[in-house]
C-alpha positions as CSV (number, residue, x, y, z in Angstrom):
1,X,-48.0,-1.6,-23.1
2,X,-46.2,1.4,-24.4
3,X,-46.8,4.7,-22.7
4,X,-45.7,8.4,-23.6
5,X,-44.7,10.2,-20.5
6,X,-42.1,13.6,-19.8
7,X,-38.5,13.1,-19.7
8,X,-39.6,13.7,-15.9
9,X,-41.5,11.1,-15.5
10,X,-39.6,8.6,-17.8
11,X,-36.3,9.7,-15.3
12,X,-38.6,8.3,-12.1
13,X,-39.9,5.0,-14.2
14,X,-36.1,4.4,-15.6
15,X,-34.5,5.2,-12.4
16,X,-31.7,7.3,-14.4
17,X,-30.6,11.0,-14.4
18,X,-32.0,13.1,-17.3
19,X,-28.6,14.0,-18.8
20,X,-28.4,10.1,-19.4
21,X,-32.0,9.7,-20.5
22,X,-31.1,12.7,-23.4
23,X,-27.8,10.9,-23.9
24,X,-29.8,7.6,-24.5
25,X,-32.3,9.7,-27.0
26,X,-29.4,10.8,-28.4
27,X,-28.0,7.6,-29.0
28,X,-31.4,6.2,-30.7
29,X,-32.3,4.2,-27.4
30,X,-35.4,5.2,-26.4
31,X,-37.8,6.8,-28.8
32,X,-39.5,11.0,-27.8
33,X,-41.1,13.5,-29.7
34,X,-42.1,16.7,-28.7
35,X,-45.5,18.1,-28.7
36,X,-47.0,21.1,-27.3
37,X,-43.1,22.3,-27.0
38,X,-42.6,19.5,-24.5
39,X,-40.3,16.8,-24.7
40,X,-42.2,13.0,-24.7
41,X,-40.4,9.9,-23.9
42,X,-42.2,6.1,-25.5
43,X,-41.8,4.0,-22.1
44,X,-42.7,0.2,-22.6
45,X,-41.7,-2.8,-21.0
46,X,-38.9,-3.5,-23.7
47,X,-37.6,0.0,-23.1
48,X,-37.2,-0.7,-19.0
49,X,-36.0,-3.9,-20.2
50,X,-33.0,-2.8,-22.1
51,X,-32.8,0.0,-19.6
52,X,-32.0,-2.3,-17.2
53,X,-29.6,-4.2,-19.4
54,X,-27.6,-0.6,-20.4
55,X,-27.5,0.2,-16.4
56,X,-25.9,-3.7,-16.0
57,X,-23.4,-3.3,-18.6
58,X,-22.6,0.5,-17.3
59,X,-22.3,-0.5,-13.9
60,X,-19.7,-4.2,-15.5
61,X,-17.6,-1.1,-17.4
62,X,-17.6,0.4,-14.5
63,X,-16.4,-2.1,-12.0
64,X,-14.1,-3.6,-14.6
65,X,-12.5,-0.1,-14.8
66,X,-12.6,0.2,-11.1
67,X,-11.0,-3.2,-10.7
68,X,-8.0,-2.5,-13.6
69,X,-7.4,1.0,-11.6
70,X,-6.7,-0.9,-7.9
71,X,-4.9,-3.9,-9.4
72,X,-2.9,-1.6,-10.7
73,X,-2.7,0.6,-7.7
74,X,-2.2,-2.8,-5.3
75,X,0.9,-3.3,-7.9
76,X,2.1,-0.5,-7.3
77,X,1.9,-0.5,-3.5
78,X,3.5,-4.2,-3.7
79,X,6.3,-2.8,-5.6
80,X,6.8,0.1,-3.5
81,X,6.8,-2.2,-0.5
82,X,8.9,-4.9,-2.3
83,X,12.0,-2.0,-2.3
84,X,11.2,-1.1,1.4
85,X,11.9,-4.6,2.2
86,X,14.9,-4.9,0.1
87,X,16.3,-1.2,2.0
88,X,15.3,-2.8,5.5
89,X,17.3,-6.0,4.9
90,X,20.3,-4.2,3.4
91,X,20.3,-2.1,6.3
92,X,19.7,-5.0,8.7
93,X,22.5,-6.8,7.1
94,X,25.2,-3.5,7.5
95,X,23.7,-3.6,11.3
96,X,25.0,-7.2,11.5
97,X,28.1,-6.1,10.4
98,X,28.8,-3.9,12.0
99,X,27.6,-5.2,15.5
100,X,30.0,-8.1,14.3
101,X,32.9,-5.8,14.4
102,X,32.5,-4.1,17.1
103,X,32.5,-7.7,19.2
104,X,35.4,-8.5,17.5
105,X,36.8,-5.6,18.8
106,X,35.4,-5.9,22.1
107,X,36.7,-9.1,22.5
108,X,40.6,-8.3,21.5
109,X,40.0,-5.2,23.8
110,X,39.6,-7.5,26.6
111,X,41.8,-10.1,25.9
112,X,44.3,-7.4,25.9
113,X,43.0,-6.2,29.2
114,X,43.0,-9.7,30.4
115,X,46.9,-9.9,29.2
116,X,47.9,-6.5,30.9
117,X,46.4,-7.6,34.3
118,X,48.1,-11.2,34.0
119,X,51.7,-9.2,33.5
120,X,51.2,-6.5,36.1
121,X,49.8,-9.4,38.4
122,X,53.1,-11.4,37.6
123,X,55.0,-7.9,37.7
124,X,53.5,-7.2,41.0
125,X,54.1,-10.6,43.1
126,X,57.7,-10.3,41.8
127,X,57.8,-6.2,42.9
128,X,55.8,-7.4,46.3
129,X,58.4,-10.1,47.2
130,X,61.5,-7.8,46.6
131,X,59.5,-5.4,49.0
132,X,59.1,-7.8,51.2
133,X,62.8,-8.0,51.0
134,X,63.9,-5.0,51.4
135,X,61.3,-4.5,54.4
136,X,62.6,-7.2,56.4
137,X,66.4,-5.9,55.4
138,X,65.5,-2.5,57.2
């Protein structure tokens, strides 16, 4: 059963704003007329039902558009994460490095130490026994 109601009243039955209401006036979807200088809106139950259709396919653009803009802002992050990865590895790898040459040197360090207490042990027996000597000479 079709009805003429206000662009008021048409706003409450739709469920829509009345800048999209005129938009969809606009756009031949739903039928008015004014009379008395007031603006009437034809609400039947085709009307509500295509209404409802519009609002579904509004609210799929929607979505859809929603969905493109964070796949494409997830791609982004992934990428901007892929090169933090790639910067943390190449740095972990100059660490490595680096910690590897400074054992190395740690190491021959030592072993030099090692060597230098080996000679001035040998050096020393040798220096105790001719003081040894020259104690039991006095």
């Amino acid at each position: 059963m079709d009805q003429w109601v206000t662009v008021k009243e048409a706003c409450g039955i739709l469920g829509m704003s009345e800048r999209t209401l005129r938009r969809h006036i606009q756009q031949g979807k739903i039928k008015s007329k004014v009379t008395d200088k007031r603006r009437y809106v034809l609400i039947g139950n085709d009307d509500i039902v295509d209404h409802d259709q519009d609002h579904v396919n509004d609210i799929d653009d929607h979505v859809n558009v929603e969905q493109s803009e964070l796949v494409q802002q997830l791609r982004s992050e992934n990428e901007y994460l892929r090169t933090q990865v790639e910067s943390l590895q190449k740095e972990m790898s100059e660490s490595r490095e680096r910690s590897d040459t400074l054992i190395l040197n740690l190491t021959r360090q030592l072993e030099n130490s090692q060597r230098m207490l080996e000679v001035g042990q040998k050096h020393r027996s040798w220096l105790s026994r001719l003081w040894k000597r020259t104690s039991d000479e006095s």
